[in-house]
C-alpha positions as a Markdown table, in Angstrom:
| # | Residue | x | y | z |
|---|---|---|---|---|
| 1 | Unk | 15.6 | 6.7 | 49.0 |
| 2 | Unk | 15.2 | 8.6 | 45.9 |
| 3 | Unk | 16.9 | 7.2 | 42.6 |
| 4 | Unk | 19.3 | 9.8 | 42.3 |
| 5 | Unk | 21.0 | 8.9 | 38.6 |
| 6 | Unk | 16.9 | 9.5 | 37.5 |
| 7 | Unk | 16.5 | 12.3 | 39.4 |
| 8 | Unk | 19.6 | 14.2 | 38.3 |
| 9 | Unk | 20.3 | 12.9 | 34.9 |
| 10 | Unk | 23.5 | 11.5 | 35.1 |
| 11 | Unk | 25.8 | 9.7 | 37.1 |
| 12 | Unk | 25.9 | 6.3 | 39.1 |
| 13 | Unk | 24.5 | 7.0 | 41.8 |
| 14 | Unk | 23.5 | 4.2 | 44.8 |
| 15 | Unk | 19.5 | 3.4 | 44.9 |
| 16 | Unk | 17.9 | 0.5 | 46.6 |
| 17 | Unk | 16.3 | -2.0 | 45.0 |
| 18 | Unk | 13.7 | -4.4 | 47.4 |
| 19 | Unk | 14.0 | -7.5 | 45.8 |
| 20 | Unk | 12.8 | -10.4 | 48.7 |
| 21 | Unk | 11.8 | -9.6 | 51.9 |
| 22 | Unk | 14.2 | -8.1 | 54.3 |
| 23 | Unk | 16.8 | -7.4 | 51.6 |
| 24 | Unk | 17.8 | -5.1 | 49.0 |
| 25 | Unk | 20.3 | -5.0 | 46.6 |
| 26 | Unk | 22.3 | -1.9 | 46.2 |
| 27 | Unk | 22.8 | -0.5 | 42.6 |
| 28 | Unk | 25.5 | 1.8 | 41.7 |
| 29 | Unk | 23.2 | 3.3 | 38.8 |
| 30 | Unk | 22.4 | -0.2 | 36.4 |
| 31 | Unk | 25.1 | -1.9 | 38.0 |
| 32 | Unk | 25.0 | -4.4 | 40.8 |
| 33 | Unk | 27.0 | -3.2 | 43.9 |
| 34 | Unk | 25.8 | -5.3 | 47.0 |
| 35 | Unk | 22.8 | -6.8 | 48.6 |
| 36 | Unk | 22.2 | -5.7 | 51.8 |
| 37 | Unk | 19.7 | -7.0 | 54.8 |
| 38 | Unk | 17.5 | -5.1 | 56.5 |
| 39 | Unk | 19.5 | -4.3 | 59.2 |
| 40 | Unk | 21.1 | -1.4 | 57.2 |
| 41 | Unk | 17.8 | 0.5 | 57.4 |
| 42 | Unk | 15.3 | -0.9 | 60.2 |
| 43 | Unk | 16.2 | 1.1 | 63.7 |
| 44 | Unk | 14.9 | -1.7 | 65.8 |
| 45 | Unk | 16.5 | -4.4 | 64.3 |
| 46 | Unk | 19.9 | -2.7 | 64.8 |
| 47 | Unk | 19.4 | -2.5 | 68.7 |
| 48 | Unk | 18.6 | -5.8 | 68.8 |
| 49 | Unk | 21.5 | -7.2 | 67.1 |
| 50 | Unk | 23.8 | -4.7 | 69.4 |
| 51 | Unk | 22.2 | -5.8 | 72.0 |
| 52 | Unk | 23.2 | -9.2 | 71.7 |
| 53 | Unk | 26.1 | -8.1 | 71.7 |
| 54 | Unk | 25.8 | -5.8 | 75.2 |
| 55 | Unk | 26.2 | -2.8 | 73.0 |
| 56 | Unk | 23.5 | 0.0 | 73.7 |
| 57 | Unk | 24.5 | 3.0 | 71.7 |
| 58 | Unk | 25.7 | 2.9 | 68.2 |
| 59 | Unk | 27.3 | 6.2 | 66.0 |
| 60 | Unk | 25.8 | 5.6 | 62.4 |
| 61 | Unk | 26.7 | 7.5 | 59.3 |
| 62 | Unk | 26.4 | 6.8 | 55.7 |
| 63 | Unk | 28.4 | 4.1 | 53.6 |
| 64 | Unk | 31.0 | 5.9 | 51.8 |
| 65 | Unk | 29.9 | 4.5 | 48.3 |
| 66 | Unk | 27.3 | 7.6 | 48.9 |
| 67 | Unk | 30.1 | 10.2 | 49.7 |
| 68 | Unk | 29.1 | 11.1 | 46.0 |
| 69 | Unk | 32.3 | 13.9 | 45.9 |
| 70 | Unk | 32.1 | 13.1 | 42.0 |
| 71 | Unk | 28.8 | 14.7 | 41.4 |
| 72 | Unk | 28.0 | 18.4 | 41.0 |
| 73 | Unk | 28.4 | 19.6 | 44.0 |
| 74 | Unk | 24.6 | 20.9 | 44.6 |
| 75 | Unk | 23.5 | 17.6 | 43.7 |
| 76 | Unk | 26.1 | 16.3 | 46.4 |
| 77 | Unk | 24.3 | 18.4 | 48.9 |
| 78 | Unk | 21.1 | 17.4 | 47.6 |
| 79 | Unk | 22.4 | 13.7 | 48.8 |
| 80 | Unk | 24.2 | 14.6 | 51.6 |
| 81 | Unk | 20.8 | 16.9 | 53.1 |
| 82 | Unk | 18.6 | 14.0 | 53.1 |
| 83 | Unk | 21.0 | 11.3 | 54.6 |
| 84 | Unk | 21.8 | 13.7 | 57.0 |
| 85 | Unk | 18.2 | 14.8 | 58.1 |
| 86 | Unk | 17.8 | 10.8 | 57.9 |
| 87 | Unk | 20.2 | 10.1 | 60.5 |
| 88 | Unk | 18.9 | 13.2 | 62.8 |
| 89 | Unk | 15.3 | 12.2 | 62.8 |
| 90 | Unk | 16.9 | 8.2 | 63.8 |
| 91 | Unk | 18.6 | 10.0 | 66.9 |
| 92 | Unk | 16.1 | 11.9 | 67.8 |
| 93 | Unk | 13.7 | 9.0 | 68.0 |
| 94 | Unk | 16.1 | 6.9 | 69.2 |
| 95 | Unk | 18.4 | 8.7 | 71.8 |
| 96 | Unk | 19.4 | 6.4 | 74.4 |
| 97 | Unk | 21.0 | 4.1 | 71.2 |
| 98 | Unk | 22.0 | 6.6 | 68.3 |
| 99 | Unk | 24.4 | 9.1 | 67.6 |
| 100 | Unk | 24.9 | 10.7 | 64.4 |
| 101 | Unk | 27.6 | 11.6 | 61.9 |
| 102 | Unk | 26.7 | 13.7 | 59.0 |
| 103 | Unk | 28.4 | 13.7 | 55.5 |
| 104 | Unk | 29.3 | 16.3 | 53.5 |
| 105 | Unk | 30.1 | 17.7 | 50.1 |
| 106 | Unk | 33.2 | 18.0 | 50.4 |
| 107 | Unk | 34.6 | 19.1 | 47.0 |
| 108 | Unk | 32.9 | 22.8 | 47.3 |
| 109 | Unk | 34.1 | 24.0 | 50.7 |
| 110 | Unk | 31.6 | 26.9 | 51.4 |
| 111 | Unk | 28.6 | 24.5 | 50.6 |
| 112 | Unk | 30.5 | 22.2 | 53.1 |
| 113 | Unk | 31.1 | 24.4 | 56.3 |
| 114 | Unk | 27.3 | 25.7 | 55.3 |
| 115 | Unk | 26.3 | 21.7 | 56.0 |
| 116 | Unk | 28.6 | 21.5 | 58.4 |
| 117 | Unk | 26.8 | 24.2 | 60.7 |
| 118 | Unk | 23.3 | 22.4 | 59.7 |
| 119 | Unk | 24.6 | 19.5 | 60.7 |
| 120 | Unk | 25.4 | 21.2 | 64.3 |
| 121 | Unk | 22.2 | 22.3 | 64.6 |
| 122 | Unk | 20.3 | 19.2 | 64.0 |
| 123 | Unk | 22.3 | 17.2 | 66.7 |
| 124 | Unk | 24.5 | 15.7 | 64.9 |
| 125 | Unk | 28.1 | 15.4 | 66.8 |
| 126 | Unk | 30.4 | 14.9 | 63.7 |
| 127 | Unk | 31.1 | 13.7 | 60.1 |
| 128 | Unk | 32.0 | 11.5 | 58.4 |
| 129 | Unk | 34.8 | 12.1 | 55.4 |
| 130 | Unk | 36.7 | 10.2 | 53.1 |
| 131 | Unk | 40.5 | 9.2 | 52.8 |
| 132 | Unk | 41.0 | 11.5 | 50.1 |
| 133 | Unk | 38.4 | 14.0 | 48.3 |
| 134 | Unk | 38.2 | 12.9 | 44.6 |
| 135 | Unk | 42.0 | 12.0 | 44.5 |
| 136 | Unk | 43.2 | 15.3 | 46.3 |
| 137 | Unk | 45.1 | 14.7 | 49.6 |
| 138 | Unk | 43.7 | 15.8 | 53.3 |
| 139 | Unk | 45.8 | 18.1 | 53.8 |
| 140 | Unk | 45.5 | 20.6 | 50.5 |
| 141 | Unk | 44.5 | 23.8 | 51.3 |
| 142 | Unk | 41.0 | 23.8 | 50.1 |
| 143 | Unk | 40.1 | 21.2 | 53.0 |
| 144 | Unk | 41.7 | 23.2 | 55.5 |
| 145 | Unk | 38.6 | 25.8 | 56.3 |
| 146 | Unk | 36.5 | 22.6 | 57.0 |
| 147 | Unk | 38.4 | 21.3 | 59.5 |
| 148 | Unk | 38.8 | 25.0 | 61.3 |
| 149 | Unk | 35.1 | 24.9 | 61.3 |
| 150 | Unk | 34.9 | 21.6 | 62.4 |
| 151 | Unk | 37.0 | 22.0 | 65.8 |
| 152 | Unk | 35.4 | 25.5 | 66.1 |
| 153 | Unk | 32.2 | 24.5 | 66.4 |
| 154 | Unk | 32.9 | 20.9 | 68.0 |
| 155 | Unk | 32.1 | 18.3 | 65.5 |
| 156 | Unk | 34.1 | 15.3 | 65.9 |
| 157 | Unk | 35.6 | 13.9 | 62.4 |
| 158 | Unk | 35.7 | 10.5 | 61.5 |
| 159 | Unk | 38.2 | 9.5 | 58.5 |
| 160 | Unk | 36.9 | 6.3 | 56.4 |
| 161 | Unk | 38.8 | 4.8 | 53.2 |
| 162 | Unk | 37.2 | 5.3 | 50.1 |
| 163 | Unk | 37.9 | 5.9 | 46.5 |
| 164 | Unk | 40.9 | 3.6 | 46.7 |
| 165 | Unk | 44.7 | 4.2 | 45.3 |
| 166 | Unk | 45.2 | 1.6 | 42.7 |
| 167 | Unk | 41.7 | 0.0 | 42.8 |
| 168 | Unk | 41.1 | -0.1 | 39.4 |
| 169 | Unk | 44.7 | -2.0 | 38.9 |
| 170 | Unk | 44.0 | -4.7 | 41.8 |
| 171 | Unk | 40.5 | -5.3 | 41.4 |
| 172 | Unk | 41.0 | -9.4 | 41.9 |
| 173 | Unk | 41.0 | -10.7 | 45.5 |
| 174 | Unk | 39.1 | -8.3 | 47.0 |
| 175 | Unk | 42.8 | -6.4 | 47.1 |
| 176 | Unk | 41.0 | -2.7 | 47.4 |
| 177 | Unk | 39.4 | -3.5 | 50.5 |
| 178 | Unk | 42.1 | -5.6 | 52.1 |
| 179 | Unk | 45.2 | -3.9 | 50.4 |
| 180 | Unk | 43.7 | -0.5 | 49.2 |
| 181 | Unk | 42.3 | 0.4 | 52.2 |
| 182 | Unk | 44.7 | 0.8 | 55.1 |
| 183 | Unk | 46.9 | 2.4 | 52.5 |
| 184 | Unk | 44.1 | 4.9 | 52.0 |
| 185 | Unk | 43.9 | 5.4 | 56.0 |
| 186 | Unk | 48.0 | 6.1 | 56.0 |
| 187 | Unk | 47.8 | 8.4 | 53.2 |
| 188 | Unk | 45.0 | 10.1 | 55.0 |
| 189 | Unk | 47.0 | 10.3 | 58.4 |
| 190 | Unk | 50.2 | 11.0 | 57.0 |
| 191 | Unk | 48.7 | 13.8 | 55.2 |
| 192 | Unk | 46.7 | 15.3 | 57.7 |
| 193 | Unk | 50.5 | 15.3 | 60.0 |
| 194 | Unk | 52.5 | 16.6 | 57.5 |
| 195 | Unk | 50.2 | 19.2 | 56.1 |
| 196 | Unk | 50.5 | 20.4 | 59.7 |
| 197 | Unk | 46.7 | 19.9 | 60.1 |
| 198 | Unk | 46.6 | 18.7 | 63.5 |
| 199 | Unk | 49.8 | 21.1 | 64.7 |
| 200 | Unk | 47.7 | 23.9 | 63.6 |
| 201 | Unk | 44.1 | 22.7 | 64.8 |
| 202 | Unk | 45.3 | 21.0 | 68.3 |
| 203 | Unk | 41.5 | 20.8 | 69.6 |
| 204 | Unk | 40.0 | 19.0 | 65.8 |
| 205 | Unk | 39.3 | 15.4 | 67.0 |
| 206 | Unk | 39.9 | 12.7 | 64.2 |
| 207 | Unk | 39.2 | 9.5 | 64.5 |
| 208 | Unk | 40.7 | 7.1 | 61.7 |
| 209 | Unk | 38.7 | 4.1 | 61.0 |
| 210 | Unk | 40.4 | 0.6 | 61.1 |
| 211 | Unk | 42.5 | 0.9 | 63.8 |
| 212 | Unk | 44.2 | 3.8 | 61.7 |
| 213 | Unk | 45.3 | 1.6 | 58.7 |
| 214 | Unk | 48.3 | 0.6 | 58.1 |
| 215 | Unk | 50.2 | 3.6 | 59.4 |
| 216 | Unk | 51.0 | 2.3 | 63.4 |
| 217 | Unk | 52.7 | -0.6 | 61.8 |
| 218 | Unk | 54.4 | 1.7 | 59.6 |
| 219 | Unk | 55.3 | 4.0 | 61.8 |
| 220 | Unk | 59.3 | 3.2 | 62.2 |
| 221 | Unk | 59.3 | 3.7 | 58.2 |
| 222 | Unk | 57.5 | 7.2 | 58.0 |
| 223 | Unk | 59.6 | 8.1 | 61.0 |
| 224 | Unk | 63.0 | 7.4 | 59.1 |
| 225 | Unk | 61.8 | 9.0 | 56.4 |
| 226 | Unk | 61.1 | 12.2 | 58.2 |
| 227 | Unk | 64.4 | 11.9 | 59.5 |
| 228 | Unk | 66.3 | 11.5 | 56.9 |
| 229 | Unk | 65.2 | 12.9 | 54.0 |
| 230 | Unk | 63.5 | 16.2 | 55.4 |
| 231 | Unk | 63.6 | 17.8 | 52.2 |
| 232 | Unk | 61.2 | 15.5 | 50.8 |
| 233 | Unk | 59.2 | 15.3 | 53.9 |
| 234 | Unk | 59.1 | 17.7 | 56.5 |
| 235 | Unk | 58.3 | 20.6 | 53.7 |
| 236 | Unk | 55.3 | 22.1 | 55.8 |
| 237 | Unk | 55.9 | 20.8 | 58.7 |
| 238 | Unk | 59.0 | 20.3 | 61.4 |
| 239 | Unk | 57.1 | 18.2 | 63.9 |
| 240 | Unk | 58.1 | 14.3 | 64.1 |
| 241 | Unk | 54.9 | 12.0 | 63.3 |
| 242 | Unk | 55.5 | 10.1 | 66.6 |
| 243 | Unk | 54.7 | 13.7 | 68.4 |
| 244 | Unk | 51.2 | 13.2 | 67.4 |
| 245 | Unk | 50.3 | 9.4 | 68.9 |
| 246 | Unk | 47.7 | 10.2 | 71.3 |
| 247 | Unk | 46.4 | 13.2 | 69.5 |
| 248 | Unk | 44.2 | 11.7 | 67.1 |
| 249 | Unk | 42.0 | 8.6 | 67.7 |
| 250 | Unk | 41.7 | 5.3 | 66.0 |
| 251 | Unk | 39.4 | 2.5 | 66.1 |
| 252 | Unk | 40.1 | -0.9 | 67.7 |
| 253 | Unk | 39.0 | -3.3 | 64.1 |
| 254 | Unk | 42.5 | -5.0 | 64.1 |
| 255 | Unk | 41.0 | -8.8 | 64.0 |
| 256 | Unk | 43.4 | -9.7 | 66.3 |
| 257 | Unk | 44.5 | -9.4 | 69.5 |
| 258 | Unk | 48.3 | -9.0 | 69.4 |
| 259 | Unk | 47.6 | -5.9 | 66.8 |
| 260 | Unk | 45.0 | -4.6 | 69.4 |
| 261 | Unk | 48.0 | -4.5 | 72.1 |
| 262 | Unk | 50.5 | -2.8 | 69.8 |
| 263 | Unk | 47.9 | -0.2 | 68.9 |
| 264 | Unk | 46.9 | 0.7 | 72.5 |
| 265 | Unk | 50.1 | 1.0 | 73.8 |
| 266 | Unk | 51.1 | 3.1 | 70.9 |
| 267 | Unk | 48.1 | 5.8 | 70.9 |
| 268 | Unk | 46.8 | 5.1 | 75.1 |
| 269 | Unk | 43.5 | 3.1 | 75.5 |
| 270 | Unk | 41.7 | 6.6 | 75.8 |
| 271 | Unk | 42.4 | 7.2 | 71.9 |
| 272 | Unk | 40.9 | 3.6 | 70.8 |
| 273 | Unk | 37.4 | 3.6 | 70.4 |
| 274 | Unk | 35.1 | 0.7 | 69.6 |
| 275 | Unk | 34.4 | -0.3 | 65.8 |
| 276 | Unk | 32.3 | -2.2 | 64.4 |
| 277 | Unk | 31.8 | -1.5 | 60.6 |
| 278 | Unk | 28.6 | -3.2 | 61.6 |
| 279 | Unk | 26.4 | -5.3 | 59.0 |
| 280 | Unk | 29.2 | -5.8 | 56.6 |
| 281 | Unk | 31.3 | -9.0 | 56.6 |
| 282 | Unk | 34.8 | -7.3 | 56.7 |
| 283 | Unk | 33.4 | -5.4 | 60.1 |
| 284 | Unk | 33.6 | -7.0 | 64.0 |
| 285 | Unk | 30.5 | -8.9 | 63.3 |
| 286 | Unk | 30.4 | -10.1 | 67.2 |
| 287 | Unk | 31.0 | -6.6 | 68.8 |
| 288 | Unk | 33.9 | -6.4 | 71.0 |
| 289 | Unk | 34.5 | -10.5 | 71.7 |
| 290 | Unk | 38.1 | -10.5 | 70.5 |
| 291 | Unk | 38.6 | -7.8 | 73.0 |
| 292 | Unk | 36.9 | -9.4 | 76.0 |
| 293 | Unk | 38.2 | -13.1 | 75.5 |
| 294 | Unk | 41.7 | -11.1 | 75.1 |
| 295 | Unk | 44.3 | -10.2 | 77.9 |
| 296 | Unk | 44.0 | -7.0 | 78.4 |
| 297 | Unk | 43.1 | -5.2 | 81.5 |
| 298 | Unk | 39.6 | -4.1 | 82.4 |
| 299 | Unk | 40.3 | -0.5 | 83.0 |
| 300 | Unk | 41.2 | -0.9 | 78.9 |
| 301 | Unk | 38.7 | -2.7 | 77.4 |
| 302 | Unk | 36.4 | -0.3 | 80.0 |
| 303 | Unk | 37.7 | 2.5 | 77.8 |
| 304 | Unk | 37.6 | 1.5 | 74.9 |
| 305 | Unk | 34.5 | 0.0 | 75.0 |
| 306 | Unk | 33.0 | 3.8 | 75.9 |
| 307 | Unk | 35.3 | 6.0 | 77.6 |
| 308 | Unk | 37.4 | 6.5 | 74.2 |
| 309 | Unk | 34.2 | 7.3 | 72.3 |
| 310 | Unk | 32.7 | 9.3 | 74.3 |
| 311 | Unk | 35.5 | 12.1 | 74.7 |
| 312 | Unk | 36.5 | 11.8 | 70.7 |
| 313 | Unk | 32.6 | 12.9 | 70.8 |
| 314 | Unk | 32.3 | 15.1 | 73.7 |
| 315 | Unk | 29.4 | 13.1 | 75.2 |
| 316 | Unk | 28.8 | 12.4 | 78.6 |
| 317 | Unk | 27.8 | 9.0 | 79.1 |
| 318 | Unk | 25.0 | 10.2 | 81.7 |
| 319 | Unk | 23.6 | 11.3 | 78.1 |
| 320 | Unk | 22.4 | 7.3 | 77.8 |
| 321 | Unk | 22.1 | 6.2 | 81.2 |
């Protein structure tokens, strides 16, 4: 991977640095962000870890540190063209175990949609975006054309927290990642709803990482709030936000197994898909064992160990058979 902050001049941007066998530490320009194992980058090495795991197929897409929104956006394409052709050339080699998500840049929506429709064409099924672009909510207009491309031509969306409210105030604890980040998701949801981005695209499918956040434990709040201070609320749309459980997709990264109840039977097991936020320690490390030492009832875990995933994608699963 090229070193972008050399290549462009400026910035702080993530290149690799192999510094022992099968490891690399990730620098956010001179600074030290995280090492990484080789499993981030060697194809091979990913099935077999999945496969201990009895999980064949994997949907990869780029950590958000690279979203890169910041940077000019031509150089963000610049970023965004070879991760993407990366990930395209790693499903076509690999088909039976990959599927792709592209990422975009997303502060200059024509250069986006143009991606976008690249990223169609090199079989890719989606993107990847995050929680907010450079501060600027989901549902401001700008975004808007993006997602009408994205439903028109069938690309799946999946939402990831980054660029964290507060994170600069909270930095001890690790309080970004395990504070900052389902409030990002929320935001990101509750946006997208009230915006009236899913009442006017019914057939965009988003999928909201982390078991959606914080926002199905919320719900009751955001509901009253609707309710009783429309004013405040309900300014561009009149739709409840419990009319949309079921419209939208999460994934099942709850950590437990009580949570993982309460979000099926509030969004149906067809609209929990399986994450893993695999190699990183905050991710389901051991894919899918919560669910299957848990209580719930095959038909479930059956769906969303594939079933879920494969329609938020529009695959069908003969596709890896």
């Amino acid at each position: 991977m090229p070193n972008w902050t050399e290549k462009f001049g400026y910035g702080d941007f993530i290149h690799l640095e192999h510094h022992r066998k099968g490891f690399a530490n990730m620098m956010k320009g001179t600074a030290f962000f995280r090492e990484i194992e080789e499993n981030c980058w060697n194809p091979t090495l990913r099935i077999t870890e999945y496969q201990s795991h009895k999980t064949q197929v994997q949907v990869v897409c780029t950590i958000p540190v690279m979203f890169s929104y910041t940077a000019k956006p031509s150089d963000t394409l610049t970023i965004a063209t070879f991760l993407n052709d990366h990930i395209a050339e790693l499903v076509e080699q690999f088909p039976k175990n990959y599927v792709g998500l592209g990422t975009l840049p997303m502060q200059d929506t024509n250069l986006a949609i143009k991606e976008l429709e690249r990223c169609k064409k090199i079989g890719l099924h989606g993107i990847q975006i995050g929680s907010n672009i450079n501060d600027e909510n989901l549902s401001d207009a700008r975004f808007f054309p993006i997602f009408e491309a994205c439903a028109k031509l069938g690309m799946a969306v999946l939402v990831h927290p980054w660029n964290m409210m507060g994170e600069k105030n909270m930095t001890k604890y690790w309080l970004p990642w395990l504070v900052g980040m389902p409030a990002e998701t929320t935001r990101a949801i509750c946006s997208m709803i009230f915006g009236g981005v899913f009442e006017r695209l019914p057939d965009l499918r988003v999928n909201f990482a982390h078991a959606g956040g914080s926002f199905l434990f919320t719900l009751g709040r955001i509901k009253h709030g609707f309710d009783c201070r429309p004013d405040l609320v309900a300014l561009d749309n009149k739709t409840s936000p419990e009319a949309y459980l079921g419209k939208f997709w999460v994934d099942c990264i709850t950590h437990d197994h009580v949570m993982l109840e309460y979000v099926v039977k509030m969004m149906g097991p067809k609209r929990v898909t399986l994450g893993s936020d695999y190699p990183f320690p905050l991710g389901d490390l051991e894919i899918g064992k919560f669910i299957e030492d848990g209580s719930l009832p095959d038909k479930t875990k059956e769906d969303i160990f594939a079933n879920a995933t494969l329609e938020w994608l529009q695959l069908p699963k003969s596709r890896f058979q």
